[in-house]
C-alpha atoms as an extended CHARMM CRD file, in Angstrom:
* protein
*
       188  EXT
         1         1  UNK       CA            -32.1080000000        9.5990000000       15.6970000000  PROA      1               0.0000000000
         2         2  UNK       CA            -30.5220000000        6.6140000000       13.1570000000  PROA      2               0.0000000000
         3         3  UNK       CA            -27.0030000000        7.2810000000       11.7090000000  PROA      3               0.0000000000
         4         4  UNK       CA            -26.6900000000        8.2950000000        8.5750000000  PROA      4               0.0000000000
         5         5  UNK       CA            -26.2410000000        4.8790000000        5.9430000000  PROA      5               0.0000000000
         6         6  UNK       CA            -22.9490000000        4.4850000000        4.8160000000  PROA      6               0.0000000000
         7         7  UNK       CA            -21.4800000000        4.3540000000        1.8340000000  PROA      7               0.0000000000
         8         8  UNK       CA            -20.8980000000        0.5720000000        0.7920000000  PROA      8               0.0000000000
         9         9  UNK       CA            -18.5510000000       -0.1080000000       -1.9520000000  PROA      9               0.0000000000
        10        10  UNK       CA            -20.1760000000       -2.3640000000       -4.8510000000  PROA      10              0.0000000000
        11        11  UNK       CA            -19.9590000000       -5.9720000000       -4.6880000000  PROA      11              0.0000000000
        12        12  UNK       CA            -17.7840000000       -7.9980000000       -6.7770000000  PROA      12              0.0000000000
        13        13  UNK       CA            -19.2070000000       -9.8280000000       -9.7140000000  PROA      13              0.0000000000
        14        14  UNK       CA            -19.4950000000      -13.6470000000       -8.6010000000  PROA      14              0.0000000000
        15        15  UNK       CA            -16.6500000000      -14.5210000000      -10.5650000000  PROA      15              0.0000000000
        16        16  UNK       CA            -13.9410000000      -12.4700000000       -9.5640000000  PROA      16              0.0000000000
        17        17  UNK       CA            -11.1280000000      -13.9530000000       -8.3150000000  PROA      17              0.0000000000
        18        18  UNK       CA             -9.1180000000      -12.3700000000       -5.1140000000  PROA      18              0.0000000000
        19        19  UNK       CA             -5.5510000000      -12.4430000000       -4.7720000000  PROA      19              0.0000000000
        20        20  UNK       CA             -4.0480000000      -10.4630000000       -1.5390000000  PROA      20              0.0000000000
        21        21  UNK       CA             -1.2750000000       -8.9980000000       -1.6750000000  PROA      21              0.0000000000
        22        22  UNK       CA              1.3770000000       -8.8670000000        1.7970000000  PROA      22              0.0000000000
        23        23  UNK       CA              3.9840000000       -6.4020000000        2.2810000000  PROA      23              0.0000000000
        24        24  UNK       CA              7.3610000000       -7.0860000000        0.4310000000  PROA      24              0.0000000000
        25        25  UNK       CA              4.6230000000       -8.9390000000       -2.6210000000  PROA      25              0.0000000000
        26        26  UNK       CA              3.7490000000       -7.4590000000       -6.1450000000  PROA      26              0.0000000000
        27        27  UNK       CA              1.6390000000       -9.1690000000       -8.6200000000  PROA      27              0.0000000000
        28        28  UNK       CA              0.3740000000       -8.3420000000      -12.6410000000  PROA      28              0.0000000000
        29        29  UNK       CA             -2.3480000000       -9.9820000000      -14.3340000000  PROA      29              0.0000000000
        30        30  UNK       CA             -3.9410000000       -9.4480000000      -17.8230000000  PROA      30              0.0000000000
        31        31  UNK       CA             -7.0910000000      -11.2780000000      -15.8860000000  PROA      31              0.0000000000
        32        32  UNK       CA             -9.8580000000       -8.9650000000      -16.2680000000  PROA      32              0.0000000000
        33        33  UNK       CA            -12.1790000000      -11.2400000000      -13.5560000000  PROA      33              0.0000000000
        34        34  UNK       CA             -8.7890000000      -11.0220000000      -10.7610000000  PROA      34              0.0000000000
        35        35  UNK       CA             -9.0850000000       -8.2640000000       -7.9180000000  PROA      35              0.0000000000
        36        36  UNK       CA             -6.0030000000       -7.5070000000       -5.6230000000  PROA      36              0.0000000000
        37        37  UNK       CA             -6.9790000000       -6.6680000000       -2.0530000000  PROA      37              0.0000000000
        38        38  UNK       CA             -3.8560000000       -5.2570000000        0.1630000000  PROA      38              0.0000000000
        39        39  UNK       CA             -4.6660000000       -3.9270000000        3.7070000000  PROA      39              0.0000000000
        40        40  UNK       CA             -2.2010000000       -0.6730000000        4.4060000000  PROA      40              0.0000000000
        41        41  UNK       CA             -1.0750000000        1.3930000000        7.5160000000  PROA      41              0.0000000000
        42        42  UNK       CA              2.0740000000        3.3560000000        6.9960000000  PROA      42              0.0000000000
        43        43  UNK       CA              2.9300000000        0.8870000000        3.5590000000  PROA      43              0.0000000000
        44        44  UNK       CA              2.2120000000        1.8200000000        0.3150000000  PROA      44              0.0000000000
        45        45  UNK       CA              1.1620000000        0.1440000000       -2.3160000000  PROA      45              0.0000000000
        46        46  UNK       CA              1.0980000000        1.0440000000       -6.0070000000  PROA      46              0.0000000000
        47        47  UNK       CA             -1.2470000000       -0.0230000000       -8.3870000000  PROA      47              0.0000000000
        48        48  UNK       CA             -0.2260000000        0.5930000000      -11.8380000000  PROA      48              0.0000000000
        49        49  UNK       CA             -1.8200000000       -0.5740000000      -15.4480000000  PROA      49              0.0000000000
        50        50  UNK       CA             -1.3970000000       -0.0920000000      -19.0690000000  PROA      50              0.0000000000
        51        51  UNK       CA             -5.0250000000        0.2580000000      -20.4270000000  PROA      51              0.0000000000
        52        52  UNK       CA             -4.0420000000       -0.6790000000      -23.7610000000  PROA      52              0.0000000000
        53        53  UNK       CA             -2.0960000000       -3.3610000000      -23.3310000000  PROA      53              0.0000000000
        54        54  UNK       CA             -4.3780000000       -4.4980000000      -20.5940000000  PROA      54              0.0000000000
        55        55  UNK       CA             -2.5680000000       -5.2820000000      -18.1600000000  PROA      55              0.0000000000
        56        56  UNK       CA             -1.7810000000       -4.0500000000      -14.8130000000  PROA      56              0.0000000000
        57        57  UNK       CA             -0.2380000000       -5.1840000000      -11.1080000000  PROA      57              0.0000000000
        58        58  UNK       CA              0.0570000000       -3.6220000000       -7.4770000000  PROA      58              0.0000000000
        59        59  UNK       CA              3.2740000000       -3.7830000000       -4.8170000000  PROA      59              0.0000000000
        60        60  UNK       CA              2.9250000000       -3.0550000000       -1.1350000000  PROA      60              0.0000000000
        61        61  UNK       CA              6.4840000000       -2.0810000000        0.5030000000  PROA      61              0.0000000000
        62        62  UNK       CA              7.1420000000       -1.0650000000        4.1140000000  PROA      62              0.0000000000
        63        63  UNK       CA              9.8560000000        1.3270000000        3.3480000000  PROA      63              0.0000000000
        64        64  UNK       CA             11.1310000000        3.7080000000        1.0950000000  PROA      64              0.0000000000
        65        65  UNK       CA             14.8380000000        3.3010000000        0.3970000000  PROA      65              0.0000000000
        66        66  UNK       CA             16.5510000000        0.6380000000       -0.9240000000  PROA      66              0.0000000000
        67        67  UNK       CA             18.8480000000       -1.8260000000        0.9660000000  PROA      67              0.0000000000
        68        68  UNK       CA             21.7240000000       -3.4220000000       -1.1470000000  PROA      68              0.0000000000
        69        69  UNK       CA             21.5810000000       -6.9050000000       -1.6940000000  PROA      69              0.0000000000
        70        70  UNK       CA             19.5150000000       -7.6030000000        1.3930000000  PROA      70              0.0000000000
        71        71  UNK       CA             16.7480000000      -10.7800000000        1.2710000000  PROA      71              0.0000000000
        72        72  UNK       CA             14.3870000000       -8.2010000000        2.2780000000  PROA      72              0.0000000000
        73        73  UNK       CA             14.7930000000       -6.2450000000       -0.3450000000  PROA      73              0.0000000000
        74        74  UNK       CA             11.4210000000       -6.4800000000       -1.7030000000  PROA      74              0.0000000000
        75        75  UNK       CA             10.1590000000       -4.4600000000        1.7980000000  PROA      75              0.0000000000
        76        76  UNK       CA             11.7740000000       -1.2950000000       -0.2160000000  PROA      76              0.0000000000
        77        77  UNK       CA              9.9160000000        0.8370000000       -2.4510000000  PROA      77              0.0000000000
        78        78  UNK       CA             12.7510000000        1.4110000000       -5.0390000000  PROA      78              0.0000000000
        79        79  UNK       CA             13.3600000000       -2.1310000000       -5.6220000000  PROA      79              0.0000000000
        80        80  UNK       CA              9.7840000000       -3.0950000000       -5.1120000000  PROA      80              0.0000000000
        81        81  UNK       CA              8.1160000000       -0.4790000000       -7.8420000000  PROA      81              0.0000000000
        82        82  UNK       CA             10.7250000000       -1.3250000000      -10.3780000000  PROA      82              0.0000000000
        83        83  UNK       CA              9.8590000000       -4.9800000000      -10.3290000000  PROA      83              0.0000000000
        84        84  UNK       CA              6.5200000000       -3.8190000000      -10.7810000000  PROA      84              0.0000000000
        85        85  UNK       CA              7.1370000000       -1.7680000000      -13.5900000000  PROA      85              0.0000000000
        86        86  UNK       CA              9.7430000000       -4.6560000000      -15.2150000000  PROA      86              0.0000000000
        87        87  UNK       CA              7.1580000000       -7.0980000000      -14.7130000000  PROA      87              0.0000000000
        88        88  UNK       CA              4.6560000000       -4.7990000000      -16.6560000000  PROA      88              0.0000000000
        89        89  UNK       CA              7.0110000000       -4.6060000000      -19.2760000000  PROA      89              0.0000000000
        90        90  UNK       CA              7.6730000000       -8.0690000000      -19.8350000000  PROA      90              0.0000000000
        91        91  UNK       CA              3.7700000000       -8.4460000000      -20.0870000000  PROA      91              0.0000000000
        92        92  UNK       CA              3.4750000000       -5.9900000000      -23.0940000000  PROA      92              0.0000000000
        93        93  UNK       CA              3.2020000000       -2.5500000000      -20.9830000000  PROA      93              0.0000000000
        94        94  UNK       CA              4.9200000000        0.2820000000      -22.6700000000  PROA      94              0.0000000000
        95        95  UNK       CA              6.2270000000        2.6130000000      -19.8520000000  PROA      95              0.0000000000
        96        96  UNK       CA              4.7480000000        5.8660000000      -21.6220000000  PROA      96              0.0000000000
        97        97  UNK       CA              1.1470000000        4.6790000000      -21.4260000000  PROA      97              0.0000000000
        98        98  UNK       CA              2.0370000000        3.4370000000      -17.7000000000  PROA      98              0.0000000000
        99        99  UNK       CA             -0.5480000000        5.2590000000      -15.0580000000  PROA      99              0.0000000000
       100       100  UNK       CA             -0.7490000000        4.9090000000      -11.2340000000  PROA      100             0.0000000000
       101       101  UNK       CA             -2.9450000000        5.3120000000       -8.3830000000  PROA      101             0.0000000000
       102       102  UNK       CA             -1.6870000000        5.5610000000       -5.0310000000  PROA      102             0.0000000000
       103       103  UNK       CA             -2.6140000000        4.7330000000       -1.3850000000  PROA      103             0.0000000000
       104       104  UNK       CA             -1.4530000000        4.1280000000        2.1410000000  PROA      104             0.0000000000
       105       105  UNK       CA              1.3240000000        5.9150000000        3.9700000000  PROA      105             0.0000000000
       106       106  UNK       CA             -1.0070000000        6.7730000000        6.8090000000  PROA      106             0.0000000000
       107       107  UNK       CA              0.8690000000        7.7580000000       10.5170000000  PROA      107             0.0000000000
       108       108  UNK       CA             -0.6790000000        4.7960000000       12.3680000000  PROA      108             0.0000000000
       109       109  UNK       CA              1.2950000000        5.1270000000       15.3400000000  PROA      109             0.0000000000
       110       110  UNK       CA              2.0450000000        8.5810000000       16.7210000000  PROA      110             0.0000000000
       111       111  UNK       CA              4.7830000000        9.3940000000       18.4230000000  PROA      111             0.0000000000
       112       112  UNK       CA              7.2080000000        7.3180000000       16.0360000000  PROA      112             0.0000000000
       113       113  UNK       CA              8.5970000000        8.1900000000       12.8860000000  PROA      113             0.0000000000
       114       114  UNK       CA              5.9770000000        8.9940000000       10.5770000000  PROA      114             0.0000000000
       115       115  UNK       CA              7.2520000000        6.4830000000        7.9450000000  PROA      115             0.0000000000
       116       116  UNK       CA              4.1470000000        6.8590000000        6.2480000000  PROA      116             0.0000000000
       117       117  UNK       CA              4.8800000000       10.3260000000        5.0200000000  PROA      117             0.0000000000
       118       118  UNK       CA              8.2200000000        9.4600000000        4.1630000000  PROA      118             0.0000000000
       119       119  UNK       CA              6.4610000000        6.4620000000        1.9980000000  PROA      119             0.0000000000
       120       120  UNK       CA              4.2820000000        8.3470000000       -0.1340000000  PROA      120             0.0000000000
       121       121  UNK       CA              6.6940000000       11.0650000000       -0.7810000000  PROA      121             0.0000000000
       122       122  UNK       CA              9.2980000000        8.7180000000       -2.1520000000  PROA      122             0.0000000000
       123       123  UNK       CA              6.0100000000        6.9760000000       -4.0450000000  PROA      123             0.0000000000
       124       124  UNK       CA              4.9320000000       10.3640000000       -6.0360000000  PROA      124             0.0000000000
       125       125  UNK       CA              8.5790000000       11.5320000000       -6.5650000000  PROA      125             0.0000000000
       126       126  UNK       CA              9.2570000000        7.4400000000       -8.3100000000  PROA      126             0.0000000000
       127       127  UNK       CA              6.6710000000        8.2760000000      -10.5370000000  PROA      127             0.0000000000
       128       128  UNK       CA              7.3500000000       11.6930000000      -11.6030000000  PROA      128             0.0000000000
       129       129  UNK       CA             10.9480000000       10.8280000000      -12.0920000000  PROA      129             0.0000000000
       130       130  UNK       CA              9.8760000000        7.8140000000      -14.1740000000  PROA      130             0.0000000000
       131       131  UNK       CA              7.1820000000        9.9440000000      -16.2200000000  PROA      131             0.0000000000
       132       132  UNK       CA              4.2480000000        7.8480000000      -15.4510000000  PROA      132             0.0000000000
       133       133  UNK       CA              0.8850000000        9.7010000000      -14.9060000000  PROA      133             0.0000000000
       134       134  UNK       CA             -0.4510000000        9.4310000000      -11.3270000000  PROA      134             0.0000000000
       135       135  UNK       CA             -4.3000000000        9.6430000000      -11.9990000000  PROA      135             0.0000000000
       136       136  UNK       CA             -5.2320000000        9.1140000000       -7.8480000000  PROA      136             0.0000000000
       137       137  UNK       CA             -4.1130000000        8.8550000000       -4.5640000000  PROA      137             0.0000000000
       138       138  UNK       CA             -4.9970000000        8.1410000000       -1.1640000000  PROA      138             0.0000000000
       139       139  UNK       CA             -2.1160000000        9.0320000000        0.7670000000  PROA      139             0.0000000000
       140       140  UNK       CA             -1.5500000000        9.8400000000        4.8170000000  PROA      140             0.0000000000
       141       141  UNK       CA             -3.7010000000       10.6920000000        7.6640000000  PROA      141             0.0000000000
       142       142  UNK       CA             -3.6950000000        8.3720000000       10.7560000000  PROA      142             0.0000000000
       143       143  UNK       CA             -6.1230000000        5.2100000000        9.6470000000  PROA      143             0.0000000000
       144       144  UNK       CA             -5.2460000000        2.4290000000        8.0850000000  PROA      144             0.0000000000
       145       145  UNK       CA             -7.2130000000        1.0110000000        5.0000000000  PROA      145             0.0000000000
       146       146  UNK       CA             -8.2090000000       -1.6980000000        2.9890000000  PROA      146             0.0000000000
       147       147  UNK       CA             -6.9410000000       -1.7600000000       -0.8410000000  PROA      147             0.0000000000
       148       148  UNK       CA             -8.9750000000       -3.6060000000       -3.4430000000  PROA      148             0.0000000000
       149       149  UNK       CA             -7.5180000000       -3.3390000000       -7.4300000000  PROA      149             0.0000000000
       150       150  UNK       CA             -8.1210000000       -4.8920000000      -10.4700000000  PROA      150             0.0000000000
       151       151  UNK       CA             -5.7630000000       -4.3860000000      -12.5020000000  PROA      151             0.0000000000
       152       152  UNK       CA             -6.8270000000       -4.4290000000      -15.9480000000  PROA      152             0.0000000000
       153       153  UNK       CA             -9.7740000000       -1.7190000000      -15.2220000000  PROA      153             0.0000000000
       154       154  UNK       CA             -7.7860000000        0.3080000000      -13.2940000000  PROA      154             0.0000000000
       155       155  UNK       CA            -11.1760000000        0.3540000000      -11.0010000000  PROA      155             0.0000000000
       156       156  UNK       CA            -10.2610000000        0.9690000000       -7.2850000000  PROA      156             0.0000000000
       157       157  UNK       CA            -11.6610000000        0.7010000000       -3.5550000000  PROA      157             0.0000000000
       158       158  UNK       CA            -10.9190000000        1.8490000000       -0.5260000000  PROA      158             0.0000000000
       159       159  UNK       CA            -12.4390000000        1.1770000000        2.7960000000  PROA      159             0.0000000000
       160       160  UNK       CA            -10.8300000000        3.3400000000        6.1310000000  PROA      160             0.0000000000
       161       161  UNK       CA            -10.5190000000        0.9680000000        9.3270000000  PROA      161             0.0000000000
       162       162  UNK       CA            -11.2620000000        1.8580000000       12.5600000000  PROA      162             0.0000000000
       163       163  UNK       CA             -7.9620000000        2.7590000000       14.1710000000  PROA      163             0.0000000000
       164       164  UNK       CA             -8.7770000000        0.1390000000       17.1830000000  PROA      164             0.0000000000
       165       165  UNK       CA             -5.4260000000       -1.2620000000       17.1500000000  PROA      165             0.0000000000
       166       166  UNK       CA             -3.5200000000        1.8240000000       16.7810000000  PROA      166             0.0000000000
       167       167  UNK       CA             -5.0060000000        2.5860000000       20.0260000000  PROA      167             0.0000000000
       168       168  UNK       CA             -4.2460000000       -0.5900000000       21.8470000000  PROA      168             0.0000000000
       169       169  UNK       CA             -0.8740000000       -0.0580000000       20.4670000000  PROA      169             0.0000000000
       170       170  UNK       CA             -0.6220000000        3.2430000000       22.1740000000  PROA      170             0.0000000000
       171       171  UNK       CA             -2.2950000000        2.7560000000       25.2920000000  PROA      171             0.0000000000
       172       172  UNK       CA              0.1660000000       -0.2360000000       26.0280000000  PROA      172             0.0000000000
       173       173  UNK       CA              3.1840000000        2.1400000000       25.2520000000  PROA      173             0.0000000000
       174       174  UNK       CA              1.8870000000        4.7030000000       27.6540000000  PROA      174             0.0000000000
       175       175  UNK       CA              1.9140000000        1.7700000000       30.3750000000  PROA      175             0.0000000000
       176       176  UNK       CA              5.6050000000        0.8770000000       29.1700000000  PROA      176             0.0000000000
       177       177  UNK       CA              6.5230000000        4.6230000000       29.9600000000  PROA      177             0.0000000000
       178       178  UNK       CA              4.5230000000        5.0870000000       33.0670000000  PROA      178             0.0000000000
       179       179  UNK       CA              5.8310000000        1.8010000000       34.6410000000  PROA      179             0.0000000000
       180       180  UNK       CA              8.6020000000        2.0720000000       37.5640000000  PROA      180             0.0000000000
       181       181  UNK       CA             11.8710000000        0.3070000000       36.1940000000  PROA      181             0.0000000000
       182       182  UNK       CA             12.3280000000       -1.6880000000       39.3830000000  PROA      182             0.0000000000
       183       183  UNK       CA             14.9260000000       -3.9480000000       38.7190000000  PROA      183             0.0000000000
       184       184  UNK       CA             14.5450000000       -4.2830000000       35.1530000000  PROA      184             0.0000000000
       185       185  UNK       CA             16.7430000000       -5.9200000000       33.0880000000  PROA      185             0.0000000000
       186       186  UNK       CA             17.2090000000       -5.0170000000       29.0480000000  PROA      186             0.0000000000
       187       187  UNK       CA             19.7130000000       -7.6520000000       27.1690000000  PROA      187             0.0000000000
       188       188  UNK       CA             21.2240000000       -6.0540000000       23.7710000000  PROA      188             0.0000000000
C-alpha cells in the first residue's frame, strides 16, 4: 500500500529572490519578486504588509518582553514588532490598512517553559492593541516549521518539520537525569 502524496507547496517563479530571516532580524521590501524564508520553533515571526502601499516585512523574535537598553534587544517581541511596524511606516504604510499573519510559537521542547505559548499570546494581544487586522495564523503545537513570505502579496507558506531534533534534544536530557552524579563538579 503507497502513502498518500503530499501536499507540495508551489514553486517559486525563477526570479524570486530569497532573503532569510534569523531570530533578533526584521526586513521590508516593496520588491514584489523578494520572498522571506524564516525557520521557527518556539519564535515567532510576524509578517505584516500594507496592500496598498505595497509594501510589507517579517520579524522573528525569541521572546516576548522587552529588555531595557540591552544589545539584544531585537530578540524581544515588543521592540522587535515596533521596528517592524516603524519601518513600514517610513516606507509609505499607513498603520490602519496594516494586516498580519502569524506563525511559530510551537512547544519544541517539553518539559521547559512553553515559551512558545507565551510568544504568540503576546503576538495576537500586540496586534489587537495596535488595531491591525490579523488575517492568519499558525501558532503552537510541538513542531517546528519553515516560514516563506513575500511581502508585497501577502502570499504565505508553511512547511511542518519533522521534530527529529526535538527528540535528540530530549533523549539526551533524559540521560543527563538518569546519570549517577559521581563526583561531579558544576562551576557557577
Amino acid at each position: 500500500m503507497s502513502a498518500p502524496p503530499r501536499r507540495q507547496a508551489p514553486p517559486e517563479p525563477a526570479r524570486t529572490r530569497t532573503v532569510h530571516i534569523v531570530q533578533g532580524e526584521y526586513a521590508i521590501s516593496s520588491d514584489p519578486d523578494l520572498m522571506y524564508t524564516t525557520i521557527l520553533g518556539s519564535c515567532v515571526a510576524a509578517c505584516l504588509r500594507d496592500p496598498i502601499a505595497g509594501v510589507g516585512g517579517m520579524n522573528h523574535f525569541l521572546l516576548p518582553g522587552d529588555k531595557d537598553d540591552r544589545g539584544d534587544a531585537m530578540r524581544y517581541g515588543v521592540h522587535s514588532m515596533e521596528l517592524l511596524i516603524n519601518g513600514l511606516l517610513q516606507r509609505g504604510a499607513i498603520k490602519s490598512r496594516l494586516e498580519g499573519k502569524l506563525f511559530g510559537g510551537a512547544n519544541v521542547v517539553h518539559g521547559l517553559t512553553d515559551v512558545g505559548a507565551q510568544n504568540a499570546r503576546f503576538a495576537v494581544q500586540f496586534l489587537q492593541k495596535e488595531g491591525i487586522a490579523l488575517l492568519g495564523d499558525s501558532l503552537g503545537g510541538d513542531r517546528a516549521r519553515r516560514i516563506r513570505y513575500w511581502p508585497v502579496s501577502g502570499r504565505a507558506a508553511q512547511q511542518f518539520l519533522a521534530p527529529t531534533e526535538r527528540q535528540v534534544f530530549e533523549a539526551e536530557r533524559r540521560k543527563e537525569e538518569a546519570a549517577p552524579s559521581s563526583g561531579s563538579l558544576e562551576l557557577f
